[in-house]
Structure formats: structure tokens, C-alpha cells
N, C-alpha and C positions, 0 to 999 in steps of 0.2 A: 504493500500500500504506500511504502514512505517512496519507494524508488517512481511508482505512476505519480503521484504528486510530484515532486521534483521535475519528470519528463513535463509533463502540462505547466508548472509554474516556465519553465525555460521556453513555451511554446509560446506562455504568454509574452514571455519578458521580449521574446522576437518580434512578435506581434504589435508588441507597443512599440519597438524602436523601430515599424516600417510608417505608422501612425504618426510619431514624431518625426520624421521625415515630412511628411505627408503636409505636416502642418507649419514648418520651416518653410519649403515653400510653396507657401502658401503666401506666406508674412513675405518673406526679405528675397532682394537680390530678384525680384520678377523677370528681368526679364531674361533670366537665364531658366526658365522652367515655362511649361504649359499645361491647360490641365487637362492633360492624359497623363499625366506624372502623378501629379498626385491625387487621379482616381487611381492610380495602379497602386501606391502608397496606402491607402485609404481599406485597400481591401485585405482581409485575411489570407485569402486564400489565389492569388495572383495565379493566372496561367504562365506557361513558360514563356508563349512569344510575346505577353505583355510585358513580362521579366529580362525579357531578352533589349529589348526595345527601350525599356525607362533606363537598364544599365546603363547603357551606352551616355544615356541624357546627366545618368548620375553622375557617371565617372569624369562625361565633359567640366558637369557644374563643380565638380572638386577641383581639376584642375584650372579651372579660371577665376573660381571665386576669391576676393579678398575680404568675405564676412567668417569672421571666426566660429563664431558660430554656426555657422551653415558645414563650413569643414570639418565640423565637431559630428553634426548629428550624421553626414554623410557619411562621415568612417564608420560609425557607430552601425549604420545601415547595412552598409557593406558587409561590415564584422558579422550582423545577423543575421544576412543573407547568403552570406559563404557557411552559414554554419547549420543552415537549415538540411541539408543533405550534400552527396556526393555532385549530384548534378547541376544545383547550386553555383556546387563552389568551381565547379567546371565553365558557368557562365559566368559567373564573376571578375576568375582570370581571363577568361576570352574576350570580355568587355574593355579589355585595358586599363584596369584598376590598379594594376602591380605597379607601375611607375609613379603612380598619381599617389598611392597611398608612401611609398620611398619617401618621394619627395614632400608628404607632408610632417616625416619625422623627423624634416629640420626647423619642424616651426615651433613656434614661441611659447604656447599653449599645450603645458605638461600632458592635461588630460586627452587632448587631440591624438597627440605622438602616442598614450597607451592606447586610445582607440585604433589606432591606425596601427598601431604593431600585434594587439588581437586581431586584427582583421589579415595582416601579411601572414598570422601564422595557421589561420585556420583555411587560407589558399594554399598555401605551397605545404599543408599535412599530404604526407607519403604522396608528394608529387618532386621527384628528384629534378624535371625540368622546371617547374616555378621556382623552386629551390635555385637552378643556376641563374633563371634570370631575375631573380629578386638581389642576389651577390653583385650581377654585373651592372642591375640600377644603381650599387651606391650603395645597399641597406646597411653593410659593415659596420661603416662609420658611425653613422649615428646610435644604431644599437647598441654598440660596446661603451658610446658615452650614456646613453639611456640606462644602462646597466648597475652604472655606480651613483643612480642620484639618488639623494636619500630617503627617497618614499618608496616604500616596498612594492605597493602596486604598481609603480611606474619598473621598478627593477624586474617582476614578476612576468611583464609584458614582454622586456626585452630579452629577458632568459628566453621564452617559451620558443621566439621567432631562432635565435642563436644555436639553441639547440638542436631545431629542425637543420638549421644550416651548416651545423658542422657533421651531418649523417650524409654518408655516403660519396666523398668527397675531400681529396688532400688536396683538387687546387682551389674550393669553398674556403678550408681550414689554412690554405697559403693569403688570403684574403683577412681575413681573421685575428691571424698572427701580424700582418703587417700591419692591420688597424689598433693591435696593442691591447688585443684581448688577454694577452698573459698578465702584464703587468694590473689590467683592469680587474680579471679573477681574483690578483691580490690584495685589491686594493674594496673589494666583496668581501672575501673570507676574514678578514682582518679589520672590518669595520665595528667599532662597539657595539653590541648590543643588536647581534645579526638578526633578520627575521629567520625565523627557521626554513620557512618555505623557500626565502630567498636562498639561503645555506644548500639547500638540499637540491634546489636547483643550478647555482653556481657548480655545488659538487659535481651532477650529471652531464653537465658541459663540462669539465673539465674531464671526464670519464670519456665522452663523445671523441674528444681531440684527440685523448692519446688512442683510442681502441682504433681512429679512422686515418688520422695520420700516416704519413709517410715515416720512414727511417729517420730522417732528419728533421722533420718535424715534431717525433717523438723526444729527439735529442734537446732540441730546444724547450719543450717542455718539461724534461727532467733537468735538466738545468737551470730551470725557476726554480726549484729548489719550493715546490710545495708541501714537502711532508708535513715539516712542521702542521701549517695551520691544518692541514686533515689528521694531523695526531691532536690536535686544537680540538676537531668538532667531534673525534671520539670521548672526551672530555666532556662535550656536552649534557645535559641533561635529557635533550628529547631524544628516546629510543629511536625515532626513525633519524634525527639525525646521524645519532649513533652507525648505524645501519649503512648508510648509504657514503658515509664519510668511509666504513671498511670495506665496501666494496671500492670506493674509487681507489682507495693506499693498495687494493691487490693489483688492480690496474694499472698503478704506477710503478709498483713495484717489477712487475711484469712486465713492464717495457723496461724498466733500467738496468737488470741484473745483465739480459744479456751485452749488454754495451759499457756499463760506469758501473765499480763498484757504489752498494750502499754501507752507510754507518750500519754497523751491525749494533752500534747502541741504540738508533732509533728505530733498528726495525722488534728490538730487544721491547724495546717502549709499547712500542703496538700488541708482542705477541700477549706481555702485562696488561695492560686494560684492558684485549680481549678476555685473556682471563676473568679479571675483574666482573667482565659481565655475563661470567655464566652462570651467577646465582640467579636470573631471567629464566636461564632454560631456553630460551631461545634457538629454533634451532640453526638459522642464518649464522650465531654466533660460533656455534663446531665447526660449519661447512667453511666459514671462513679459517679459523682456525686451521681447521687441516689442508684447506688450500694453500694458504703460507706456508705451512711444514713443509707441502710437499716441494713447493716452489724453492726451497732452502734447500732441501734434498736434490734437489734437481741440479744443483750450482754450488754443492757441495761445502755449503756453508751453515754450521753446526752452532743449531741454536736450541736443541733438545735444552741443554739447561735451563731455558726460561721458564717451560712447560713444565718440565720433569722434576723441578726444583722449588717450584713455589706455589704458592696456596690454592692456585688454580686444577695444580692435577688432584688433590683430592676430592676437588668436584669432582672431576672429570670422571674419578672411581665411583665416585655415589651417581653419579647421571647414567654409568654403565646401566645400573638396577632399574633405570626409569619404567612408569609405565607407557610410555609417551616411547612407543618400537622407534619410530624415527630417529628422535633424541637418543636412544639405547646407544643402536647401531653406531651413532656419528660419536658417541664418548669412547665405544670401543675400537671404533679404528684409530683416534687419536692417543690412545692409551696404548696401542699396541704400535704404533707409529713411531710414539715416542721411547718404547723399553726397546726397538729395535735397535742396531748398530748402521744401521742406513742413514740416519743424519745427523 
């Protein structure tokens, strides 16, 4: 019941942003609209070729207007209308929206730039061509400055689009890195008083780079020298930060052993707070765990003592008994991992 409410609340919330359209112009900027615009605004239920048709009128009225508000409610449109279905958002980028909305993420009006960077990223979802030409408008720049302003919704926007961007693509993530997304991540992770979501999403992008990355782009990445602040947000308080901050440190770690050695005190650091947090029981917490082991093991770098020495492996004994078979299994291969002579 809670998830069909939720569907219909979002049905609505569409519905009134094609209304509010509708009614913009109505008011301002006339004579850049007629009304066949906003009878097609007006209605809930739009046919495709009237959809088809007002696009095009929208996307004109975005790129010529100089009423900020009219720019405001049009991305807002957009963003609603790209997100109503797959064939939507198919009209949407075919209407030539992708440039108009780029270029309005250099304007002046915070809330405009996150409507317009929801709108970029629910066009180029799992579409790897909007994706390259949302790159080759420009979008870099400005996202990765979007990214560090201090209001989390505006940072939240420009994660969402960034992350799409760096999938599937090392000369996306060649774009990226020149725009000074690395230093901008640092400049994320390291800000007081992070938003979690934001954290959790700066993390995923930063997991994005290196999984899609080239050789050398990986290099430059472990050359930031990010562990730290992700041994920072295992630290943290929220569980799913927790969580997602050890998935990206396996990530990184997996790209640098084969190429730079690491501190074996901070990867010492890591295998300790995982410990730490297996009074959770969690089972993310073993998999990760013995993913590290094995990865140690792999590169011949002997970090059994961490495990096998502190307070952590006698969970690890007591978790063997769990009634939770998953949790069982993953205490006893890490238990038998670690009394092995293999790492």
C-alpha cells in the first residue's frame, strides 16, 4: 500500500509540474509561446504527437528566454517529462533539450542549475550516447563546480548526473579528471559536517572512476591519495555510510596493489574497524573482510595478524555458530583463511 501511494503521489507531483508550466506561460514572456502549449500543459494525460510538438516549443522557449523564472519551471518540466517513462525521455533528448539544459547550468539561479541537472540525468539514464553528448556540450565543468556548493540538494543533483557520466567511458572520465573532479571529491569528502547522502554519493563516483578508468587514469586516482578520508567515513556513524565507504577502499585498493605499493598500516587500519563492526553481524561486513584477505593473499602481503590477533577474531568464532547460515559460512571461511599459512 505504502509503495502504490508513493507511485501516485510522484504521478501527481508530474502532473502539477506540466500544470505549472502551463500556467508560466500563460503569465510571462508571451510571445514566445501559443496556446497549443499550454492546452498540451494543461492536460494530464498528453498524446505523444502533442508531446512531441510542445517539446520542441519548450526547448526553443528555454533557450531564448531571459525570464528566470520561466527557465526555472521549464527544466522543472523537462525533469518531469523525461521521467514519466522510457519513451518520454526518448522525446525529450530528440527534442534538443540536452544543450539547452548544459547550458542553463551556468546560470545564476542555484535552484534552476539543480533542476536542470535532474533533468540531464534522468535523459542520459542507461543511455551511453546522451551520456557522450551531454560530456561534449560542456556538462563537466559546471557539474564538478555544482558538486562542492554547500547545499546538499544542489551537490545531490550534481552527483546523480557525474555518476551517470563516468559509466562506461575512460574518455567521459578523461573529461572529468581535466575538469578537476579529483581534487573537487576532496574537497566533498573533507567538508565538515558531510551530508551522508552526499558522502555516499561522492563515494560511488569515486568507485565509478577507478572501476571504469583506464591504467593511467587509475594511477592518477591512487595518487590522490584518498584513503584517508574513506578510512574517515568508515568512522562514521551511518551504517550505510559505513558500507559503501568499504566497498569503495576494496576498489581502491584493487587498483593500486597491482601498480604502487600501499601502507600496510593503513590498510592494517581498515582490516580494524572492519572488525570493529562485526558486533552488526552484518553480512556485507565478512564479504568485505574476506575480500581484503584474499586480495592480501593475492600480493603476498601478510596481514593475518590484524585479524588473527585482535578482538575481532573472536567474533569471528562466535559468528561461526550463527543462526543466520549466510553469516555462519562467511565467519568460517574467514576463520579458516586466517589459521591458514597462505597469507
Amino acid at each position: 500500500m505504502g509503495i502504490k501511494n508513493s507511485t501516485q503521489r510522484k504521478k501527481t507531483l508530474r502532473v502539477n509540474y506540466l500544470q505549472q508550466i502551463a500556467k508560466v506561460f500563460s503569465q510571462t514572456e508571451k510571445q514566445q509561446h501559443d496556446s497549443a502549449a499550454c492546452s498540451f500543459c494543461s492536460s494530464c494525460h498528453p498524446s505523444i504527437d502533442e508531446l512531441s510538438e510542445t517539446l520542441s516549443k519548450m526547448v526553443r522557449c528555454l533557450r531564448d528566454t531571459k525570464c528566470s523564472q520561466l527557465r526555472l519551471q521549464l527544466s522543472s518540466a523537462l525533469f518531469a517529462i523525461s521521467a514519466l517513462s522510457e519513451q518520454h525521455r526518448v522525446l525529450v533528448a530528440q527534442s534538443g533539450a540536452l544543450p539547452c539544459l548544459v547550458r542553463t547550468l551556468y546560470c545564476d539561479d542555484l535552484k534552476t542549475c539543480e533542476m536542470a541537472a535532474w533533468a540531464l540525468a534522468a535523459i542520459i539514464k542507461n543511455s551511453p550516447r546522451e551520456r557522450d553528448l551531454v560530456a561534449a556540450y560542456g556538462a563537466t565543468l559546471p557539474l564538478a563546480t555544482l558538486m562542492c556548493n554547500p547545499r546538499a540538494e544542489i551537490q545531490r543533483a550534481a552527483l546523480e548526473v557525474l555518476q551517470q557520466l563516468s559509466l562506461g567511458s575512460s574518455s567521459r572520465i578523461g573529461l572529468l579528471l581535466k575538469n578537476n573532479i579529483l581534487p573537487n571529491i576532496r574537497l566533498v569528502l573533507f567538508q565538515p559536517r558531510s551530508d551522508p547522502d552526499v558522502l555516499i554519493r561522492t563515494f560511488i563516483l569515486l568507485c565509478y572512476i577507478i572501476q571504469e578508468g583506464n591504467r593511467s587514469q587509475k594511477l592518477e586516482v591512487i595518487n590522490a591519495d584518498f584513503l584517508p578520508a574513506l578510512i574517515d567515513g568508515l568512522c562514521r556513524s551511518e551504517a550505510h555510510v559505513k558500507r559503501v565507504a568499504a566497498d569503495t577502499i576494496f576498489e581502491l585498493l584493487s587498483a593500486a596493489l597491482p601498480f604502487v605499493p600501499c601502507s600496510t598500516k593503513r590498510i592494517a587500519h581498515v582490516l580494524i574497524l572492519l572488525c570493529d563492526h562485526l558486533a552488526t553481524e552484518e553480512l556485507w561486513v565478512l564479504q568485505i573482510i574476506y575480500d581484503v584477505l584474499v586480495l592480501l593473499e593475492k600480493y603476498a602481503i601478510d596481514m593475518k595478524y590484524v585479524v588473527r590477533y585482535c578482538d575481532g577474531f573472536k567474533k569471528l568464532e562466535e559468528m561461526q555458530r550463527s543462526a543466520n547460515k549466510e553469516i555462519s559460512i562467511g565467519a568460517i571461511e574467514i576463520v579458516e583463511l586466517c589459521n591458514s599459512n597462505l597469507i
